[in-house]
N, C-alpha and C positions, 0 to 999 in steps of 0.2 A: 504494500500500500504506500502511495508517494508520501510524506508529509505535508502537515497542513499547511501554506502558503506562508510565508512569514513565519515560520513555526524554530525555532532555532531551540538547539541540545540546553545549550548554557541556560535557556532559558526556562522553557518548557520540563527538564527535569526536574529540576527545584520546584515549579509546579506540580508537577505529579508526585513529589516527595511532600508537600506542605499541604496537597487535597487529600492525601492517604491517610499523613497523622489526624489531619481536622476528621474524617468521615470514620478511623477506625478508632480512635476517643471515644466517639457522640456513639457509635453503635455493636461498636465490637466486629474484631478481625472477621469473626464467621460470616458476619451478615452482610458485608460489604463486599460489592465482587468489582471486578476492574472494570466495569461497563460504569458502575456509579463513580468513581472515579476519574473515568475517560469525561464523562459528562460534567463534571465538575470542574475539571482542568479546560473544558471544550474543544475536544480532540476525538476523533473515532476510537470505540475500544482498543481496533487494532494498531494504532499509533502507540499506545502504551506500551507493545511489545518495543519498541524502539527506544527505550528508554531502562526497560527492568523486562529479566526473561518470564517470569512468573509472578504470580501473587507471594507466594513463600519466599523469593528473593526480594523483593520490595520491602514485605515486615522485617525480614533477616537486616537488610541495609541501613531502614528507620534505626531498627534497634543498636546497631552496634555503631551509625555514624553518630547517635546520641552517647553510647556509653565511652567510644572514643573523644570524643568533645570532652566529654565531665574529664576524662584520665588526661588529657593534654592543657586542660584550663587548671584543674589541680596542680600538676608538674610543675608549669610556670610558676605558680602561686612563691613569694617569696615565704618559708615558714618558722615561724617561732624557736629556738631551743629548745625549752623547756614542755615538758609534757601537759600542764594546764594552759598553757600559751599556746600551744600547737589544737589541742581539744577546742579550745573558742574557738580559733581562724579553721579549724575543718567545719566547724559548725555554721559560724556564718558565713564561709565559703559555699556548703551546703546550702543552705537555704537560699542564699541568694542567686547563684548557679539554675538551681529547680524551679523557683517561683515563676519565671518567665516563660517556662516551658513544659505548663503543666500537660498538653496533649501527647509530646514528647514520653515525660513521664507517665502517664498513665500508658502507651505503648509500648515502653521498655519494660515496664516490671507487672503489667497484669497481662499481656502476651504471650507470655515465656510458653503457656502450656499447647501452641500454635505451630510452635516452631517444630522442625525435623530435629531427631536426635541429634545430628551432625550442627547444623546452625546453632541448635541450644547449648551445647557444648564450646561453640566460641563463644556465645556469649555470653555464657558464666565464668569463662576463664576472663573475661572481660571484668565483669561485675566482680570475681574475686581478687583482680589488681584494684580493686576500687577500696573493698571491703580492707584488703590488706592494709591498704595505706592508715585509714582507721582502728583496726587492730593493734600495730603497731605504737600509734601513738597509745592507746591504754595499754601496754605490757612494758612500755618506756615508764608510764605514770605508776603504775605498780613497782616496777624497779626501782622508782625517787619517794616511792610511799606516801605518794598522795592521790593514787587511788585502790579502790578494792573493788574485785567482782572474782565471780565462781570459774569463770569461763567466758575469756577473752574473745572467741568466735561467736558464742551468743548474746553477748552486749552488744559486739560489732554489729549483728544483723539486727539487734533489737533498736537501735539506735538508730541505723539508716533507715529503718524501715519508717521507724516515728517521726525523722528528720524531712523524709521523704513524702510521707502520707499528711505535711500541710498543704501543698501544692492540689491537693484535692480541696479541700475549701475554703484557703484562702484565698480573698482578693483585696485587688491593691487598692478600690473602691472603699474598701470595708471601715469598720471602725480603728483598728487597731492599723497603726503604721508599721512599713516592716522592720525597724529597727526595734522596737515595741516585741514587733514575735519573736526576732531574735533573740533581745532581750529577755521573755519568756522561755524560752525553748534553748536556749545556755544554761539558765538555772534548772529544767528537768536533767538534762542532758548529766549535769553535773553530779546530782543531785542519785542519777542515776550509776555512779562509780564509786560514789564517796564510797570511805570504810566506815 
């Protein structure tokens, strides 16, 4: 099928990447097929093939060009010494990072059960460079004895998960400012290591 007239790669992918997350958020991966999607972006269904080979590579790409993002905006992050100092700047790294990209989020981490073994398998090794980075900082904090918990893997996941799961209902409309939920959400965070 030729391309749409005017229709250019640079362009029209980022489109088909930004009508995938907006349609597979609002309705779930199952229910969205590339025809609504084609429509959305305004392209024939089979234009889409020109851009992503399948629907499972498309979710596969959302997902790990988002968890790539988060592990490369981290890295840069210039980071604190000290292990209470590194805890706040992951946290409000976190949040700040997720908030703007709550369709994103909800695709990366309530999708997972979508994917093919093989795809979900990068992209846990993804998410466990993520988790690691956090980890780490609590067994730094435990070794300076200014934290405690049972099991460093299930804080880490209990903590992203809670860090993560604002981005479902907050909005930047709302009452509460974001430095405000940060400021809330450092003190559970903390509050959730202490000994």
């Amino acid at each position: 099928m030729a391309r749409k007239q005017g229709s250019h790669s640079d362009i029209t992918g980022p489109k088909v990447q930004a009508a995938a997350v907006r349609l597979i958020a609002q309705h779930g991966y199952a229910a969205v097929s590339m025809r609504q999607i084609a429509a959305e972006v305004g392209v024939q269904a089979g234009a889409l093939y020109n851009y992503t080979p399948d629907k499972q590579s498309l979710l596969f790409d959302l997902m790990r060009d988002h968890l790539v993002s988060l592990l490369s905006a981290w890295q840069s992050e210039q980071k604190p010494s000290d292990a209470i100092a590194r805890l706040e700047h992951f946290t409000r790294f976190h949040i700040r990072f997720h908030l703007s990209r709550a369709d994103q989020v909800f695709v990366a981490y309530m999708e997972l059960r979508n994917l093919t073994a093989e795809n979900f398998s990068i992209i846990e090794d993804l998410r466990r460079d993520y988790e690691d980075a956090l980890e780490a900082i609590l067994r730094a904090g435990i070794t300076e004895g200014v934290f405690a918990t049972q099991d460093t893997r299930v804080a880490t996941r209990a903590l992203i998960a809670m860090l993560t799961g604002l981005s479902n209902w907050y909005r930047t409309d709302g009452a509460l400012e974001t430095e405000r939920i940060e400021a809330i959400y450092l003190d559970l965070v903390r509050k959730a290591v202490s000994g």
